[in-house]
C-alpha positions in Angstrom: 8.4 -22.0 -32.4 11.0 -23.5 -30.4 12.2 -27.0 -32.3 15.1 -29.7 -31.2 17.8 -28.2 -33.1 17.0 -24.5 -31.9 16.2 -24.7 -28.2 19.6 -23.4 -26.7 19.3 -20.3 -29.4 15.6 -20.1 -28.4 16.5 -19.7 -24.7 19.2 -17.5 -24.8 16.9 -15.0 -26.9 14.3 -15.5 -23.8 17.0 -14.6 -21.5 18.7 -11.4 -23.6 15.5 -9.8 -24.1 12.7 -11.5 -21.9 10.5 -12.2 -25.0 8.2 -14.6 -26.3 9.0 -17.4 -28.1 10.6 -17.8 -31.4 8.5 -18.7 -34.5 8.1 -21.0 -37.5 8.4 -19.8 -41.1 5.4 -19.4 -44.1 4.6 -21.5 -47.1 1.1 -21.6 -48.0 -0.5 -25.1 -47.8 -1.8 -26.5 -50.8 -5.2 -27.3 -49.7 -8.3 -25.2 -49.4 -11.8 -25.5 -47.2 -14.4 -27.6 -49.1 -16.5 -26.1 -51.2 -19.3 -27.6 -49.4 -18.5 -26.2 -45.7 -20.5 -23.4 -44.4 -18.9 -19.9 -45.2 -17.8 -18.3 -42.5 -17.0 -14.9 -43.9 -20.4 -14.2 -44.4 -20.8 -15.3 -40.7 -17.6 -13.0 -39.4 -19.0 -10.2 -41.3 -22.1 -10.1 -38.9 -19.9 -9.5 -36.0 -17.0 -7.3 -37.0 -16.4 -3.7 -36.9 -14.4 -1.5 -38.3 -11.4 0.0 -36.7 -10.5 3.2 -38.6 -7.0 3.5 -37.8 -4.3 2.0 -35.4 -2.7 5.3 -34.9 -3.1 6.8 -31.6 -4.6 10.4 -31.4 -7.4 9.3 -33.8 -10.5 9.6 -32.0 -11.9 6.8 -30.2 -16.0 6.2 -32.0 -15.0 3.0 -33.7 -13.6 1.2 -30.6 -16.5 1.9 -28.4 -18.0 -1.5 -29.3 -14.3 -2.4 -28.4 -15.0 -1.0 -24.5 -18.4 -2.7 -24.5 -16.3 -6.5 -24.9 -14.1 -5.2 -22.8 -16.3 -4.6 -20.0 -15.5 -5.4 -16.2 -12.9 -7.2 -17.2 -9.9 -6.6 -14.8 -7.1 -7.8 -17.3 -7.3 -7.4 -20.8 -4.5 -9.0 -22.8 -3.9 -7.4 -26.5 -1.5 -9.9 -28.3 0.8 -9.2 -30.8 0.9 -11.6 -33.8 4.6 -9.9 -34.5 7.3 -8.5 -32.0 8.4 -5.6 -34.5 5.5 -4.2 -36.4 4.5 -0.9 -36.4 0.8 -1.0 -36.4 0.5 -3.5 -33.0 2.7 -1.6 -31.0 0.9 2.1 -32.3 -2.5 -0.1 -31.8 -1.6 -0.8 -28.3 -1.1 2.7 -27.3 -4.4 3.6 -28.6 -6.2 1.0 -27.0 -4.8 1.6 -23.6 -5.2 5.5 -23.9 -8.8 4.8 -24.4 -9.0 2.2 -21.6 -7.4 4.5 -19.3 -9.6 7.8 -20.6 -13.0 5.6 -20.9 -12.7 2.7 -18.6 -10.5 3.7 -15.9 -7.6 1.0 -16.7 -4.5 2.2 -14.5 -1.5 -0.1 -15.9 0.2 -1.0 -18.8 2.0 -4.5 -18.3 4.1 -5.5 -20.8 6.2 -9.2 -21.0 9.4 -7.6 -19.7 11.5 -7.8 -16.9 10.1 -6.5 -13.4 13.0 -4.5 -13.0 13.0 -3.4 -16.3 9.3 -2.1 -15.4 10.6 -0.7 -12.2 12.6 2.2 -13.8 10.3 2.8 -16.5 7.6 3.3 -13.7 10.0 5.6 -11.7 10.1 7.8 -14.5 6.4 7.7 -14.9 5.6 8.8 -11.6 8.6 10.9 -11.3 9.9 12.1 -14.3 13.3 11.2 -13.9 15.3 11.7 -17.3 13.6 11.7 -20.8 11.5 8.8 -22.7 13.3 8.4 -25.2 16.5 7.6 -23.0 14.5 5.5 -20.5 13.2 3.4 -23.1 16.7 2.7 -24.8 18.1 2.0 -21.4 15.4 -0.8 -20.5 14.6 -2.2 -23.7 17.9 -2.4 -25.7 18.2 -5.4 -27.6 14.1 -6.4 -27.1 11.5 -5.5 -29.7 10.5 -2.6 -27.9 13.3 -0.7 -28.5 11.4 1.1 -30.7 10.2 5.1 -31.6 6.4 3.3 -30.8 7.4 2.8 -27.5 8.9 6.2 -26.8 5.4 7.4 -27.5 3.4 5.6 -25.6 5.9 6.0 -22.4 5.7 9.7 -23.3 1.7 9.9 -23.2 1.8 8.0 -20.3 4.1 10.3 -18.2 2.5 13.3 -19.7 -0.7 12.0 -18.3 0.0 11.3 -15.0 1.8 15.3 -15.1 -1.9 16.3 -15.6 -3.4 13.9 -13.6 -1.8 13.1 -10.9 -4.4 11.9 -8.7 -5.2 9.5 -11.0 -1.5 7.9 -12.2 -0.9 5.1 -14.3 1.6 2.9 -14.2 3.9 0.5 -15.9 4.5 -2.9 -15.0 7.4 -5.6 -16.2 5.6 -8.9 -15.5 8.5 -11.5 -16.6 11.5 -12.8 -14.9 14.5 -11.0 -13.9 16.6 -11.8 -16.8 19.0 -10.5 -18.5 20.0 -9.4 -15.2 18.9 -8.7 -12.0 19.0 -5.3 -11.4 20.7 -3.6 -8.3 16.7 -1.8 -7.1 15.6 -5.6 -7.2 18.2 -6.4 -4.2 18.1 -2.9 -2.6 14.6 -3.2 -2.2 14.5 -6.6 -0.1 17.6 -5.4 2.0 16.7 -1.8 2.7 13.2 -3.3 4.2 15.0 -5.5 6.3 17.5 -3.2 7.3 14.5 -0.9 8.6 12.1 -3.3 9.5 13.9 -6.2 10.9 17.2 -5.2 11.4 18.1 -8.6 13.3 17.5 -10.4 9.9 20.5 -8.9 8.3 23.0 -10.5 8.9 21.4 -14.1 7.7 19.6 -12.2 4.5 23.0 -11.2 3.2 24.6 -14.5 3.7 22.2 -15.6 1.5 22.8 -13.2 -0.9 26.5 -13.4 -1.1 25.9 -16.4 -3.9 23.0 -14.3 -5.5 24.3 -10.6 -6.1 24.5 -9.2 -8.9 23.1 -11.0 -11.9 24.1 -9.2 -14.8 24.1 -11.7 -17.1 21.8 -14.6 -17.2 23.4 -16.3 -20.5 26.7 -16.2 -19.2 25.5 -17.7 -16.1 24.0 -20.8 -17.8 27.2 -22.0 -18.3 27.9 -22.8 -14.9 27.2 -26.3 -13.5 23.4 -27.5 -13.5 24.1 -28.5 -9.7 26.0 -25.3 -8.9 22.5 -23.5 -10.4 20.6 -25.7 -8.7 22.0 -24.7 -5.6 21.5 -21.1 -6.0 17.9 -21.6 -7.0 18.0 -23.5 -3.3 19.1 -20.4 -1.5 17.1 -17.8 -3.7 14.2 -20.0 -2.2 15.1 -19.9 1.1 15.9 -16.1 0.7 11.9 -15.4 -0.2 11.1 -18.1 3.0 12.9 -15.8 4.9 11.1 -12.6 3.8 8.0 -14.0 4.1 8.9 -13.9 7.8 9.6 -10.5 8.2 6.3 -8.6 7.6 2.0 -9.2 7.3 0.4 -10.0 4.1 -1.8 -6.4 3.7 0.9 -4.3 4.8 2.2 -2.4 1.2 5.4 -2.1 2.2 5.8 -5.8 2.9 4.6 -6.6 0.0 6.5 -4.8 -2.1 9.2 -5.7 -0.7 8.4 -9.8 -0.6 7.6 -9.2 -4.5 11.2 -8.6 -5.1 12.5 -11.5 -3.0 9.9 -13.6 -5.2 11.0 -12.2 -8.4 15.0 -13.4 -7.4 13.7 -17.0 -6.6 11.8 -16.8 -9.9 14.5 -15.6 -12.1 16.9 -18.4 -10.3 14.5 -21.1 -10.7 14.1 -20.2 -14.7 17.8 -20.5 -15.0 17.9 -24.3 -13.6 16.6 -24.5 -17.5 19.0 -27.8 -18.8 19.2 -26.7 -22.6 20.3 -30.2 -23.4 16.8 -31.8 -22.0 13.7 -30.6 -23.7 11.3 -31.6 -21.2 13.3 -29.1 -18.9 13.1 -26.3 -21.6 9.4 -27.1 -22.1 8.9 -27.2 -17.9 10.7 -23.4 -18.0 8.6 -22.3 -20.3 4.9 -23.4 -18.8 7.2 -22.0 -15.7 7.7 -18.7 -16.9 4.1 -18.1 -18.1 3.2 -19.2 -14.9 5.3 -16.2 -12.9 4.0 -13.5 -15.4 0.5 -14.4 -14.9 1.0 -14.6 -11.0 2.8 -11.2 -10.9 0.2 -9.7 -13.1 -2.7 -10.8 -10.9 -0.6 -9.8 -7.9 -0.3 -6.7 -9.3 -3.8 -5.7 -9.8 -5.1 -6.9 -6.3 -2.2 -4.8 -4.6 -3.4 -2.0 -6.9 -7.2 -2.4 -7.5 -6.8 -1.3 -10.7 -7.5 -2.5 -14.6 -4.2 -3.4 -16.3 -3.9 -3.7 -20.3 -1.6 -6.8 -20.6 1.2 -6.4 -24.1 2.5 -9.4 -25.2 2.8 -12.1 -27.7 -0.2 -13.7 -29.4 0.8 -16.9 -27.7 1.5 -15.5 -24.1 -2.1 -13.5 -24.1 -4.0 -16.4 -25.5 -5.5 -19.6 -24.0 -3.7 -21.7 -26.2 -0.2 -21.6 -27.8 0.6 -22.4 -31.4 3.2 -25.1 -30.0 1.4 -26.7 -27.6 4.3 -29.1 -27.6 6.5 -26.4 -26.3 4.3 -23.9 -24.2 1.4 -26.2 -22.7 0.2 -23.8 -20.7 0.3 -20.0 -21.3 0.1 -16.9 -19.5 -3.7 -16.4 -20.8 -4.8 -19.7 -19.8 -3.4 -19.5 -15.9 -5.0 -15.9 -15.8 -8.1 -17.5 -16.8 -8.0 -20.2 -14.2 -7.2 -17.1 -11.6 -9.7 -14.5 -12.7 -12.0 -16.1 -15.0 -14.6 -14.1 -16.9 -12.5 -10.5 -15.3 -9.8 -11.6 -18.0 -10.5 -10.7 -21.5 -7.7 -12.5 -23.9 -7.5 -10.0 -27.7 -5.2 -12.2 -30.3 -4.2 -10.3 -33.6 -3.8 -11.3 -37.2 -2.4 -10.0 -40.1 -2.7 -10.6 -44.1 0.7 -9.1 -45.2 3.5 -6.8 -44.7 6.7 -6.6 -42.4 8.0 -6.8 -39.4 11.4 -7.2 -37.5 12.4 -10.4 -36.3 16.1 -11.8 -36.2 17.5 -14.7 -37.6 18.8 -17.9 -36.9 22.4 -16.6 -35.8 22.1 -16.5 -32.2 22.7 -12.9 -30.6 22.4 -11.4 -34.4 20.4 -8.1 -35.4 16.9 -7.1 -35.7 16.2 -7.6 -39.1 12.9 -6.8 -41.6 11.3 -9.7 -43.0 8.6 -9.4 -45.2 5.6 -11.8 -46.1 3.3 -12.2 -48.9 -0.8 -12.4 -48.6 -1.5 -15.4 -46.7 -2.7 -18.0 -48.8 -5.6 -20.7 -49.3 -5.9 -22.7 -46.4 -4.4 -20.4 -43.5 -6.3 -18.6 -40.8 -5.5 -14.9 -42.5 -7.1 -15.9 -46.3 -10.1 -15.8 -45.0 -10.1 -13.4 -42.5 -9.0 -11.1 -45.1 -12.0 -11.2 -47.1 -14.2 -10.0 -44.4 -15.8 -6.7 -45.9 -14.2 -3.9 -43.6 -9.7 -3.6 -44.2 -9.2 -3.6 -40.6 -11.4 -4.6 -38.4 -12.5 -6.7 -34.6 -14.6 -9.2 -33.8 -16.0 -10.2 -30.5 -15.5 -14.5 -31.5 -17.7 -15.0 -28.3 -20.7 -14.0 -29.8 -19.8 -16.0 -33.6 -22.6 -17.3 -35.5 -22.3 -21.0 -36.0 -20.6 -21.0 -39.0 -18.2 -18.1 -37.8 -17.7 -20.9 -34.7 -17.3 -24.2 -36.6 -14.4 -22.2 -39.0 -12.9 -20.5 -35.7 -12.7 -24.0 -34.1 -10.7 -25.4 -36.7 -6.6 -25.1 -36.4 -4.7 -24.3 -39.4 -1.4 -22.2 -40.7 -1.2 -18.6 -39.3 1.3 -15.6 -39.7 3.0 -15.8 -36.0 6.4 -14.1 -35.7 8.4 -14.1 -32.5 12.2 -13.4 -32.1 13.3 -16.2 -34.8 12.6 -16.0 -38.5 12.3 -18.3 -40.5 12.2 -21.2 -38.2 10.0 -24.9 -39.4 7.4 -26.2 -39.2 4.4 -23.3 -39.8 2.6 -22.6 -36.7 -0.7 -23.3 -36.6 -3.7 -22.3 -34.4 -7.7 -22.7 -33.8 -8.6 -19.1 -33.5 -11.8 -19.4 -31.6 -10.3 -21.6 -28.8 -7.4 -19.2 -28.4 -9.1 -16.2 -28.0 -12.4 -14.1 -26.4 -11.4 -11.2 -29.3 -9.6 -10.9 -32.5 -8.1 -7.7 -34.3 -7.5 -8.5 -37.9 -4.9 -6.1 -40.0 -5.0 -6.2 -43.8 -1.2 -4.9 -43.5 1.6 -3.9 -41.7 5.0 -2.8 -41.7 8.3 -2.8 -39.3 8.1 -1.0 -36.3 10.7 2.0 -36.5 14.1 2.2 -34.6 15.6 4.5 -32.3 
């Protein structure tokens, strides 16, 4: 996770790629559980079952007991205890394909920039270009730049070709950065141009400070008070398009998310990378905005959205507590309460691409060993089935007193190796787990 030394780094990775934070590196601790505690693999084998493959296209049988956790749930977040391993993002598309086909889910959100989700949801419902191009143009430089992603963009436009009374849709429910795209700015001035036409002139005085933002690390150079003051007049921008329409009118809305969504992305950028109480404020701040766009999202909609991100943004508690007090999963708890559904994932071994410590370097393959004695994934590797889920809600008590307990865990952001190892109570972080014997790093365009 983020530490002293790396928090400027740590930031400016948020801001290139809109990702989740960066992580600690692995040594096994020297310690084991007493031999005298209950054994909770005996207990975790009660309540797991088997998932027979992370592919998509594979039949759906073994996650039926998956659909019956899920429920009514109205958000479902599926973590990712890597950002560049094969087997979470190819899990992920067969998850949602079988939440859309069984449960009649309608969005895939993912912990990218709205306007990033924009264009990649104009091609959905419109076709225009090709995945593979769309993705590369929107996710260059992220994690998701990745032949997983083409598929599962694919699938999704292909569906909505065949279905297209019943579309789905794809949502970008972080901040604006790296840049604030050009549709994020049309779409607030084109409503006032049509709607309130009077407005006009004032709206584009206040954005003559604003627009364009095309790129967010540059701009944090700038003076604090200078980005202060745009954060001011970003605010007073959404004040004023508040005034401009009623709340039920789609249109409005639409339109007022955008305005919302510039004040956001200013507001993140008052970020003072010298103070760390600042960087941690940001961060709670940006979890914050991506569980208030998500929720936003599904009441305009009505629909049942599959939330992709980070083990530590879907979860109701982070593994840096220090850093991220508050996380995405936890305000979309206080919001929905039993209609969100938070699914963490864990690994034994394998790969995955992460970058190091240069700042603005490559995506890289790192590779771990088995988790050892002591860490969360030692034990949950011995349960009987290779790969497998676990409802935790319904763990038996020994299952519970194991799950309550934190301790090392494999959980890679966008920085590898960073110190101290990350650590985590399972059973307080999550409703669900998926636990991978291995994986291996996600492929590249």
């Amino acid at each position: 996770m983020i530490r002293s030394g790396k928090r400027l780094a740590a930031v400016a990775i948020v801001l290139a790629t809109t990702l989740a934070p960066a992580t600690a590196a692995y040594a096994s601790p020297a310690v084991s559980a007493s031999a005298s505690a209950p054994d909770p693999v005996h207990a975790l084998d009660r309540i797991a079952h088997p998932l027979l493959s992370a592919e998509p296209g594979t039949g759906t049988a073994d996650l039926r007991p998956l659909g019956v956790m899920v429920g009514d749930a109205k958000v479902v977040g599926l973590g990712e205890a890597t950002h560049g391993s094969h087997e979470f993002f190819a899990l992920k598309d067969r998850v949602f394909r079988y939440l859309v086909e069984q449960k009649g889910f309608t969005t895939f959100a993912l912990e990218m920039s709205w306007s990033a989700g924009l264009r990649i949801d104009d091609y959905l419902q419109h076709g225009n270009g090709d995945a593979r191009q769309v993705v590369h143009e929107t996710m260059a430089g992220s994690p998701w730049d990745r032949e997983e992603f083409v598929t599962l963009v694919q699938w999704m436009r292909d569906h909505n070709r065949q279905h297209p009374d019943h579309p789905v849709h794809f949502l970008g429910d972080d901040i604006g950065a790296p840049s604030l795209g050009a549709p994020v700015f049309d779409a607030v001035t084109d409503y006032v141009r049509r709607t309130h036409p009077e407005s006009l002139p004032r709206l584009n005085d206040l954005l003559t400070g604003l627009r364009p933002l095309d790129d967010a690390i540059g701009y944090l150079n700038r003076p604090l008070a200078e980005r202060q003051q745009n954060a001011a007049t970003a605010q007073q921008l959404l004040e004023l398009m508040e005034s401009q329409g009623k709340p039920g009118n789609d249109d409005f809305e639409f339109a007022l998310q955008n305005a919302r969504n510039i004040a956001e992305t200013y507001t993140f950028l008052t970020v003072n990378v010298d103070d760390p109480a600042s960087l941690t404020a940001m961060e709670r701040y940006r979890d914050q905005v991506m569980a208030e766009t998500t929720t936003w999202w599904q009441r305009r909609t009505g629909g049942r959205i599959l939330l992709s991100a980070q083990d530590d943004h879907v979860g109701y508690t982070a593994t840096d507590p220090t850093t991220y007090p508050k996380t995405q999963g936890a305000f979309l708890h206080d919001t929905l309460g039993a209609d969100y559904l938070a699914i963490g994932t864990t690994f034994d071994r394998g790969s995955f691409l992460s970058k190091d410590q240069a700042l603005g370097g490559d995506w890289k393959t790192f590779t771990v060993p088995p988790a050892g004695p002591g860490t969360n994934e030692y034990t949950l590797d011995q349960v009987r089935y290779r790969d497998y889920y676990a409802d935790l809600r319904k763990a038996p008590a020994a299952a519970r007193t194991w799950l309550d307990v934190s301790r090392p865990t494999y959980d890679v952001g966008t920085q590898f190796p960073v110190d101290p190892t990350p650590e985590l109570a399972i059973g307080r972080a999550y409703d669900v787990l998926v636990h991978l014997h291995t994986v291996r790093e996600a492929r590249k365009l």
